[in-house]
C-alpha positions as CSV (number, residue, x, y, z in Angstrom):
1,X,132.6,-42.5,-72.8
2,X,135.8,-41.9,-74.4
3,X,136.3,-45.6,-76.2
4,X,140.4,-45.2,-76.6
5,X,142.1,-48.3,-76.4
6,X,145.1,-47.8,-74.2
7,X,148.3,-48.0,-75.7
8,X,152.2,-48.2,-74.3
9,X,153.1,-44.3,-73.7
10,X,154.6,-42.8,-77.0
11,X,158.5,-41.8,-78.0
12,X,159.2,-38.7,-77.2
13,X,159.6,-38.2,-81.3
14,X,155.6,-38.3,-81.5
15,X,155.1,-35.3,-78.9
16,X,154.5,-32.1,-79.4
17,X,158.0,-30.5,-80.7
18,X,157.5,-27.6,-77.4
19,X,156.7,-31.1,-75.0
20,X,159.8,-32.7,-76.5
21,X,161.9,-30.5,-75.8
22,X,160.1,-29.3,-72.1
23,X,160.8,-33.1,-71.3
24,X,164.2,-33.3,-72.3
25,X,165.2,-30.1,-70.4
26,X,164.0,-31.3,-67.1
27,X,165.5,-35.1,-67.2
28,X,169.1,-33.1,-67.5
29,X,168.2,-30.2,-65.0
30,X,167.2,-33.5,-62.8
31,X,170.2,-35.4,-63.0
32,X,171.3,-37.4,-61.8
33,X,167.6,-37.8,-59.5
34,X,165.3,-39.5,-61.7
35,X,162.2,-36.8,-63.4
36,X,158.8,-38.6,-63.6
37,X,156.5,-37.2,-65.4
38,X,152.6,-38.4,-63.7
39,X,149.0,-37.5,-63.0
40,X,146.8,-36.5,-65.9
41,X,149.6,-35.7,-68.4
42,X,150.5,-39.7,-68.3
43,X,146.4,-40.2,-68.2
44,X,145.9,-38.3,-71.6
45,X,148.9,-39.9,-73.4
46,X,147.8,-43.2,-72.3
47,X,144.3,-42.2,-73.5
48,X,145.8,-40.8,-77.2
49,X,144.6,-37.3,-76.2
50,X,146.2,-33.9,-76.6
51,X,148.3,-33.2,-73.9
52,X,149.1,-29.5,-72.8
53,X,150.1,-29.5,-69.1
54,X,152.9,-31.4,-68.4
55,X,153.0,-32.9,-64.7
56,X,156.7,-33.4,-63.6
57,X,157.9,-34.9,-60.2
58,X,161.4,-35.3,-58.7
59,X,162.6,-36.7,-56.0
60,X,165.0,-33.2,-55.2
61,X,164.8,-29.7,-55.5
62,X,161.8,-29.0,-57.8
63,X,162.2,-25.3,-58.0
64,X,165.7,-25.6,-58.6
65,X,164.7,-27.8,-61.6
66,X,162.6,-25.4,-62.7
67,X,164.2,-22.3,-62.7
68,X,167.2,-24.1,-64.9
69,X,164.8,-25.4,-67.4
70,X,163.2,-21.5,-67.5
71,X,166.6,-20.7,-68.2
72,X,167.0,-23.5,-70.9
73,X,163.9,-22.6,-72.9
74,X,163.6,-18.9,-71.6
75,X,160.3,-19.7,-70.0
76,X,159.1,-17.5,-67.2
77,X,158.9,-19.5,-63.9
78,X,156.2,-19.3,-60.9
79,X,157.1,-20.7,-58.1
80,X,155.5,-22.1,-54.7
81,X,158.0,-22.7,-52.2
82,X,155.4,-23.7,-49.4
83,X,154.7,-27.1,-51.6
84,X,157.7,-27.4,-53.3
85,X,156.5,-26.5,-56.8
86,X,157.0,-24.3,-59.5
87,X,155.2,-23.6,-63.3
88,X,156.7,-22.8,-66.7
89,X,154.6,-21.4,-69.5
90,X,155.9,-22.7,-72.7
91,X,154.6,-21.6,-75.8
92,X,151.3,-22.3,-77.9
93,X,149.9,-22.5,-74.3
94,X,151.7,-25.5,-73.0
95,X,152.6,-25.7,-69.2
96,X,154.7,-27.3,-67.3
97,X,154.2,-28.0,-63.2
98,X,157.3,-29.3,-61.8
99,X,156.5,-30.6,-58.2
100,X,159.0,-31.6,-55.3
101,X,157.6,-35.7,-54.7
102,X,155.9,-35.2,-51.6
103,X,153.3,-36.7,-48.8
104,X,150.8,-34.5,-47.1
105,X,148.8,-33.8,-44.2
106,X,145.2,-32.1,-43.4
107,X,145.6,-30.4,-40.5
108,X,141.7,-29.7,-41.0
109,X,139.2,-30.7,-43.5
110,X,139.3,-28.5,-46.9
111,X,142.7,-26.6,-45.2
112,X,146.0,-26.5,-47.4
113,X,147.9,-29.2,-46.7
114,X,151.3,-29.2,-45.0
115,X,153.4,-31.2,-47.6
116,X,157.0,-32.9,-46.8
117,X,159.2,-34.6,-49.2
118,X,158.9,-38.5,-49.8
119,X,159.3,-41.1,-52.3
120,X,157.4,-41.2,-55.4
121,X,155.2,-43.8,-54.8
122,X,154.1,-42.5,-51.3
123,X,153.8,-38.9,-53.6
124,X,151.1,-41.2,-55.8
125,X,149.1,-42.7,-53.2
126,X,148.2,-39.2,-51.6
127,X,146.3,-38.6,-55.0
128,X,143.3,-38.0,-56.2
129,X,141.9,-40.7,-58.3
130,X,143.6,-43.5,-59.5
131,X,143.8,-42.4,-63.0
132,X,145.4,-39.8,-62.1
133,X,148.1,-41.9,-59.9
134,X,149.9,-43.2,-62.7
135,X,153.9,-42.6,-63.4
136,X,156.3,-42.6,-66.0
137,X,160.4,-41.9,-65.7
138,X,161.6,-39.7,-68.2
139,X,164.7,-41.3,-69.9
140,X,166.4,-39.8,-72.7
141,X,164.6,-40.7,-75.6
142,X,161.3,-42.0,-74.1
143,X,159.0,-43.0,-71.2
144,X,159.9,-45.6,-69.2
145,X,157.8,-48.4,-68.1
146,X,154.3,-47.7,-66.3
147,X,154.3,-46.9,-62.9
148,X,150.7,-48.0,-61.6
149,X,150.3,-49.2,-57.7
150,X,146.7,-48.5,-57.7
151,X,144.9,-49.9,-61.1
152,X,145.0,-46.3,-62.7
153,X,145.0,-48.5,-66.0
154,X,142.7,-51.1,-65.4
155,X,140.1,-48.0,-64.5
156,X,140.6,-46.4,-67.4
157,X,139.8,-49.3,-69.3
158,X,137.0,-49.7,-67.7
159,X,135.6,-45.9,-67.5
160,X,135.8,-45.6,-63.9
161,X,136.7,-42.8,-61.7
162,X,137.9,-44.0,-58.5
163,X,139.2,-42.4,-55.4
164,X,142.3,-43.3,-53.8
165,X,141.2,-42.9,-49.8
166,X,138.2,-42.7,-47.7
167,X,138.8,-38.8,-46.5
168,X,139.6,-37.6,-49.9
169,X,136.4,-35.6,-50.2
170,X,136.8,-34.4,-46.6
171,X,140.6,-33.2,-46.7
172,X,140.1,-31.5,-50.3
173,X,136.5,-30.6,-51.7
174,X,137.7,-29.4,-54.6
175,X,138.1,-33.3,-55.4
176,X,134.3,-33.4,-56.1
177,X,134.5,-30.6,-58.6
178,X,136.6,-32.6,-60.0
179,X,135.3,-35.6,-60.1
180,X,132.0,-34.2,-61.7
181,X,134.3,-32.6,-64.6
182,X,136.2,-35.4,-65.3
183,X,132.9,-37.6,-65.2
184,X,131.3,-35.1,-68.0
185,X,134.9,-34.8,-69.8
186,X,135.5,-38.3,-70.5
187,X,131.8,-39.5,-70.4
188,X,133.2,-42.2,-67.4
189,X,131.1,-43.4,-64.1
190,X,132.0,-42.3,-60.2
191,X,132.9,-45.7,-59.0
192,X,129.9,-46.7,-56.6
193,X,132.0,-46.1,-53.5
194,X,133.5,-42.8,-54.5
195,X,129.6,-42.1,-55.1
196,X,128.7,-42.5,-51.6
197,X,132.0,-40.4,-50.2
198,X,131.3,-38.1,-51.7
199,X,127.7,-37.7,-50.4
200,X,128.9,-38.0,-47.5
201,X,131.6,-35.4,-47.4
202,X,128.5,-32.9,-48.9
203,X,126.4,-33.6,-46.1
204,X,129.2,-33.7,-43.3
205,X,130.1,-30.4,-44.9
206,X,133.0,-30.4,-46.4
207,X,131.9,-28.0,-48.9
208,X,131.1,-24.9,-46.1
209,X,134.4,-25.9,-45.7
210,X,135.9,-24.7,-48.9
211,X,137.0,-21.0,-49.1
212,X,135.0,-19.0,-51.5
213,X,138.0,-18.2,-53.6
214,X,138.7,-22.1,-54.2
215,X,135.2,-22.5,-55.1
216,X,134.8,-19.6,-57.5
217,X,138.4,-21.1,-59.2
218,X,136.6,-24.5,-59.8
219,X,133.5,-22.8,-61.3
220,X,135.8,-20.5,-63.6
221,X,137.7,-24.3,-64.4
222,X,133.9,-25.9,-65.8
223,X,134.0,-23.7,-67.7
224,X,136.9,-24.8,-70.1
225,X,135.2,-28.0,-70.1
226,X,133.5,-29.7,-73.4
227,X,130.2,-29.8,-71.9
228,X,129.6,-27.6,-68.6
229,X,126.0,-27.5,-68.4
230,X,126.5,-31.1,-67.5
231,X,129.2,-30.6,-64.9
232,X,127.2,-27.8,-62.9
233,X,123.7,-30.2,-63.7
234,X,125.7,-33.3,-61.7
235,X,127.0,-31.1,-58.7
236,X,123.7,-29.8,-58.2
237,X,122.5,-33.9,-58.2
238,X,125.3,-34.1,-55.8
239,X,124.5,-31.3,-53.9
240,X,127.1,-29.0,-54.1
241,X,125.4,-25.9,-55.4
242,X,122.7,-25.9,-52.6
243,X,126.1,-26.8,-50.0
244,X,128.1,-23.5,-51.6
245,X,124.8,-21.3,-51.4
246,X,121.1,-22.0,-50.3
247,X,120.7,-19.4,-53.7
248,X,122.0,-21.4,-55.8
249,X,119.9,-24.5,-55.4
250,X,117.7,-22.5,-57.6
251,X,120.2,-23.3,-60.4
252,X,118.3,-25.9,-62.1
253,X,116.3,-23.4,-64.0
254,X,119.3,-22.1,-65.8
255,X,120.3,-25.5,-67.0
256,X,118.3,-25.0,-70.5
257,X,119.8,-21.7,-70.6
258,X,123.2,-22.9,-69.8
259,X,123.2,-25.1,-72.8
260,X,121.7,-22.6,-75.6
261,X,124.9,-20.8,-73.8
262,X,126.9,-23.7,-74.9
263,X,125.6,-24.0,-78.2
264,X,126.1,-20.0,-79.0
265,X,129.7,-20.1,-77.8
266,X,130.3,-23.5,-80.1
267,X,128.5,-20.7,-83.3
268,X,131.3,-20.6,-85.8
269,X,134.2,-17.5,-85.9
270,X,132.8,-16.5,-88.6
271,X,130.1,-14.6,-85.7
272,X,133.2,-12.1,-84.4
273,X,130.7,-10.5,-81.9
274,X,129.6,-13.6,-80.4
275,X,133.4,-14.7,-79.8
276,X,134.4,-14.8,-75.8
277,X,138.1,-15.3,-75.9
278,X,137.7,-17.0,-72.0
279,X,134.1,-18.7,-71.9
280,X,134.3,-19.4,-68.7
281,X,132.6,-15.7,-68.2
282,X,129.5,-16.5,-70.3
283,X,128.7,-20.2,-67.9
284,X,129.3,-18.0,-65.0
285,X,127.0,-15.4,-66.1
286,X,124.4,-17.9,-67.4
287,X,124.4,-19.4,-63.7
288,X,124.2,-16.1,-62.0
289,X,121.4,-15.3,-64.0
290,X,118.4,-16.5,-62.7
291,X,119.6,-14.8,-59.1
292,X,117.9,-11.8,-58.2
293,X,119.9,-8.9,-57.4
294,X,119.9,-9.6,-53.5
295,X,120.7,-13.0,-53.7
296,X,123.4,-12.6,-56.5
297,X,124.9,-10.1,-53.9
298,X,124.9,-12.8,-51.2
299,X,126.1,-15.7,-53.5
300,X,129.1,-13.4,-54.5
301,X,130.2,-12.6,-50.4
302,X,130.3,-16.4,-50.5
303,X,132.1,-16.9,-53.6
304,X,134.8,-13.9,-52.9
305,X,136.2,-13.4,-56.3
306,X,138.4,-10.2,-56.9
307,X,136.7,-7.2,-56.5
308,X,137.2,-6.4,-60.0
309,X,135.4,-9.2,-61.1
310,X,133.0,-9.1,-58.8
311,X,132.2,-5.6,-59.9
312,X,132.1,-6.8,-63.7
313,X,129.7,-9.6,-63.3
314,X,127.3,-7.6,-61.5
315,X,127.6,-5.4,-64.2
316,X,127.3,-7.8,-67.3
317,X,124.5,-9.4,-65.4
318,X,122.4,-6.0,-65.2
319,X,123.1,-5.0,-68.8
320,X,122.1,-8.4,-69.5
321,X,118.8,-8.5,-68.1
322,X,117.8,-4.9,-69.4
323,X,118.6,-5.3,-72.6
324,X,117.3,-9.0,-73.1
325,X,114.4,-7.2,-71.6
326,X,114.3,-4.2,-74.0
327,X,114.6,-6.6,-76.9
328,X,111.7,-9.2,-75.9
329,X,109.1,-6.2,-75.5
330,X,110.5,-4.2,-78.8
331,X,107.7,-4.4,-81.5
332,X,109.9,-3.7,-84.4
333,X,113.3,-5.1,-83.7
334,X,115.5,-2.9,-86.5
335,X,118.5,-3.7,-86.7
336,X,119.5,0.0,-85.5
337,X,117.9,-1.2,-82.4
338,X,119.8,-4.2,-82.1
339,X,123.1,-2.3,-82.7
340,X,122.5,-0.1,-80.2
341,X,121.5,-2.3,-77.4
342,X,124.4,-5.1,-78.1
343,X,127.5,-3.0,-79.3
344,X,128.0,-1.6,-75.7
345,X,127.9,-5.4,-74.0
346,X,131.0,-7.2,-73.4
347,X,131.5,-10.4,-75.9
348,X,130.1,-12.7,-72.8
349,X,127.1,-10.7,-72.2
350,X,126.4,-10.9,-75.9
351,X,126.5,-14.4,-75.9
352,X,124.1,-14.7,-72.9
353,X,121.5,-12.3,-74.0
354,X,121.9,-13.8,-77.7
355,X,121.1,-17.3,-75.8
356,X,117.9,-16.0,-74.0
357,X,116.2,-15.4,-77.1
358,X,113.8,-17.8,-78.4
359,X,113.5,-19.1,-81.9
360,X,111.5,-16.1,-83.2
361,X,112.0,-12.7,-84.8
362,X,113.7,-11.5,-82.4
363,X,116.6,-14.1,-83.0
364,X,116.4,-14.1,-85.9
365,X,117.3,-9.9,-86.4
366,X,119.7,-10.6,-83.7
367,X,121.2,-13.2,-85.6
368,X,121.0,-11.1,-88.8
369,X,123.5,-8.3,-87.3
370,X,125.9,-10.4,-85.7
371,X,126.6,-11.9,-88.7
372,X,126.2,-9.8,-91.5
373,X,125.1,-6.1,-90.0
374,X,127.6,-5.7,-87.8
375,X,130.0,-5.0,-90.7
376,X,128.1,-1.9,-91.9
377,X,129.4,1.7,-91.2
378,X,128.9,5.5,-93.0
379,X,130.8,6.4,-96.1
380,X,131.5,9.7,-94.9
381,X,134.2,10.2,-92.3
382,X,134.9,12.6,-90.2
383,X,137.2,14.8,-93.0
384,X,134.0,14.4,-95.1
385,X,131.9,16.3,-92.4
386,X,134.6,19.0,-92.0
387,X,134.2,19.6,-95.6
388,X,130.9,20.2,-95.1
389,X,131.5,22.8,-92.5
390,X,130.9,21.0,-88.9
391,X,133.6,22.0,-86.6
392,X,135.3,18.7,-85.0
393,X,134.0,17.7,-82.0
394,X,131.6,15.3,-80.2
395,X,128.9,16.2,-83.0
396,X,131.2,13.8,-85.5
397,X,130.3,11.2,-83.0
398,X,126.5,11.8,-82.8
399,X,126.1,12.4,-86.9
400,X,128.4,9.4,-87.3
401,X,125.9,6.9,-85.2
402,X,122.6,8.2,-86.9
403,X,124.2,7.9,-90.2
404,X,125.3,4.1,-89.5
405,X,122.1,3.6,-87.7
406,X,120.1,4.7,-91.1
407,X,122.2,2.2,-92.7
408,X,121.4,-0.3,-91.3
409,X,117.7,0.3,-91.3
410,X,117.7,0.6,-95.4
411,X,117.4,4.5,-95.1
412,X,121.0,5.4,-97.0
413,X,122.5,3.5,-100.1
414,X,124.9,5.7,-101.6
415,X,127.6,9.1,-100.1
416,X,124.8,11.0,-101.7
417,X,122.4,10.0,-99.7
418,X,124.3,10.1,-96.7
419,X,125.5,14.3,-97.5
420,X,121.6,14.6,-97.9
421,X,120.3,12.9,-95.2
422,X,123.4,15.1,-92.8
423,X,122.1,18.7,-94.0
424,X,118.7,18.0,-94.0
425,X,119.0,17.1,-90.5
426,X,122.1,19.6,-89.4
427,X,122.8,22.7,-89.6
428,X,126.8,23.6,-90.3
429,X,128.5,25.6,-87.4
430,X,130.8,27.1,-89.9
431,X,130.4,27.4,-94.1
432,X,133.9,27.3,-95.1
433,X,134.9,29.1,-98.2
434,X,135.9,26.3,-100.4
C-alpha cells in the first residue's frame, strides 16, 4: 500500500510550472462560473503523487472553456460535444480534460451514457469510486477547501477502494478494470461490498456487455501500470478474462511470462534494443502468447482493435514464436545468429522473445548482443567496396551483412582483414583502373 499521509491540497506555487499555469487559464476562461478541478487529479495531490492529467469541471460551457484556454497556451483541443467535454495536451505530456458538470443515465448496461448538465455535487455522486469523487474550486492562487460528500478521504486513509452505487459494475464494466488497476497501483483493498458487485456484474454479464473496442482500450491502459502482471492475474481471479473470451481463461500460464516481461522492460536504457517506447505492446503480446493461432484469431474478432493493429500483433506474435523457437533448438547460439534472428523484430517482440528465454546460454548470448554486440558494424563502407571494383547495388547489402556477421563472430579484427575476407569470397564485376 501506498503509506502517504494525506495532506491539505498544495499552492498552486508547488505545481508543476505547465499545471500552474493550465489551472490558472481555466479559472479565468470560467469566470465568472466557479472551475473545480476533481477525480483522480485531486486524489494524487492529496496522495503527494505526480500529477499529469488534470480533471476540470464547470458548471457552463466546458468546450467553450476549453477552446479559450487552447487559445491561451496554444494547446490543441479535442472535443466531445455528445458529453460535454473537451482535452488539451499541454506539454511534457500533461493533459488537461475539461468536462461540462453533468448527471447521467444507462439506457442499458455497459451502453454510453446519455449525460445532462447538473450541479457539481450530483456530477460527483455519479462517479466511480469514492476516491475519485473528491473536489476542489480553483481560486486564484490556490485550491479551495475539500469537497468530499462521500468519505473519498477517509478511504484513502484507510486503503480502500469503494464504489459509489450498487449498478456501477453493471452500467460501466470498464469500472472493474479499473478497480483491479487501481488496486495493483496503489497496493489498496476492493472494499468487501464492491468485492461482491462486482462478482456479480461478471456473472450477470456485464462484461459480454462491453464492446470489444472498450475492452482492448482497458487492456492497452494495464499496461502503463507499475505492475500489470498483477492487474491481468486479479481480473482473471475475478473472472473477467474467461467473461471477455472462453480463450483467454487459459491466461494464467502466461503470468510467469508476463512478469520476466515486466522485468525486461524495467532492464536499464542503457539496452537500446530492448527499449519499447509504449509497453503496453509487449503485456499485450505476452498475453496473446500462449493462444494458438485459431484461438488468437477468435480472441481478436472479440477484442476488435484496428485493423492495423490487429494485423501487427498477429505478426509480432508469429515472428515471436519462430524465432524464440529457432533460438531454443540452435546448438551454437553465435552471436551472428542472434543478430539475424532479433534485428528484424520490432522493439516489443524483442522484449518478449528476450523474456522467454531461460537462464542459460542462450540468455546469456542474447544478452551479450543487446548490450554490447549490437554496436558492431564493418569498417568498410560502401565507397570502400566501389574502390574495390563492385558496381553499386544490392550486392553492397549482402557483402555488407556477411562482413558485420564475421564480426561479430571473431572472424575480422582489422580493414585488412575485412578487404581479405571480401575478395576471397567475391569476385569484382568491374577492375577499375586506379
Amino acid at each position: 500500500m501506498i503509506r502517504v499521509s494525506l495532506r491539505q491540497l498544495p499552492e498552486f506555487r508547488e505545481l508543476h510550472p505547465v499545471i500552474r499555469r493550465a489551472l490558472q487559464a481555466a479559472r479565468r476562461a470560467a469566470a465568472p462560473s466557479p472551475m473545480y478541478a476533481v477525480g483522480g487529479f485531486i486524489r494524487d495531490l492529496l496522495l503527494g503523487l505526480r500529477a499529469v492529467d488534470i480533471d476540470l469541471v464547470v458548471e457552463g460551457d466546458a468546450i467553450a472553456v476549453a477552446r479559450s484556454v487552447g487559445q491561451s497556451l496554444k494547446a490543441a483541443v479535442t472535443t466531445h460535444p455528445r458529453f460535454g467535454t473537451a482535452r488539451l495536451r499541454l506539454s511534457e505530456g500533461i493533459t488537461l480534460d475539461v468536462a461540462a458538470a453533468r448527471s447521467e443515465h444507462y439506457p442499458s448496461s455497459a451502453a454510453l451514457p446519455e449525460v445532462c448538465p447538473a450541479p457539481l455535487l450530483t456530477d460527483l455522486v455519479r462517479r466511480d469510486f469514492t476516491m475519485n469523487a473528491m473536489a476542489s474550486r480553483v481560486d486564484r492562487h490556490r485550491f479551495g477547501p475539500l469537497i468530499d460528500p462521500l468519505g473519498g478521504c477517509e478511504d484513502l486513509q484507510r486503503g480502500r477502494i469503494r464504489v459509489l452505487h450498487s449498478r456501477s459494475f453493471i452500467d460501466d464494466p470498464t469500472r472493474i478494470f479499473r478497480a483491479a488497476r487501481f488496486e495493483a497501483r496503489f497496493r489498496y483493498v476492493i472494499a468487501r461490498d464492491t468485492f461482491r458487485l462486482i462478482k456479480e456484474a461478471v456473472k450477470g454479464g456485464a462484461i459480454r456487455n462491453l464492446a470489444g473496442s472498450r475492452i482492448f482500450t482497458e487492456l492497452l491502459l494495464i499496461g502503463h501500470e507499475p505492475s500489470p502482471p498483477r492487474v491481468i492475474r486479479r481480473l482473471s481471479d475475478l473472472g473477467v478474462l474467461a467473461a471477455i473470451h472462453p480463450r483467454l481463461a487459459e491466461l494464467p500460464a502466461a503470468f510467469g511470462l508476463l512478469e520476466r516481461v515486466r522485468r525486461v522492460l524495467a532492464l536499464p536504457r542503457s539496452l537500446p534494443l530492448l527499449h519499447v517506447p509504449s509497453p503496453e505492446e509487449a503485456y499485450l503480446l505476452g498475453m496473446l502468447y500462449p493462444l494458438r493461432p485459431r484461438s488468437l484469431g477468435a480472441v481478436l474478432r472479440r477484442l476488435n482493435p484496428p485493423q492495423r493493429i490487429a494485423e501487427t500483433l498477429v505478426a509480432d506474435l508469429d515472428a515471436c514464436r519462430k524465432t524464440a523457437r529457432q533460438l531454443t533448438r540452435a546448438v551454437d547460439p553465435r552471436q551472428s545468429r542472434i543478430a539475424r534472428l532479433l534485428d528484424p523484430l520490432s522493439g516489443a517482440a524483442r522484449a518478449l522473445v528476450f523474456a522467454t528465454l531461460d537462464r542459460g546460454l542462450k540468455r546469456k548470448a542474447a544478452l551479450e548482443y543487446l548490450t554490447t554486440s549490437w554496436r558492431v558494424a564493418p569498417l568498410l563502407k560502401g565507397e570502400d567496396l566501389r574502390r574495390l571494383g563492385f558496381r553499386p547495388g544490392p550486392i553492397y547489402r549482402e557483402i555488407l551483412t556477411a562482413l558485420r556477421a564475421a564480426r561479430l563472430d571473431g572472424q575480422l579484427r582489422t580493414r585488412a582483414d575485412e578487404v581479405s575476407f571480401v575478395l576471397r569470397r567475391r569476385v569484382p564485376s568491374r577492375v577499375t583502373g586506379h
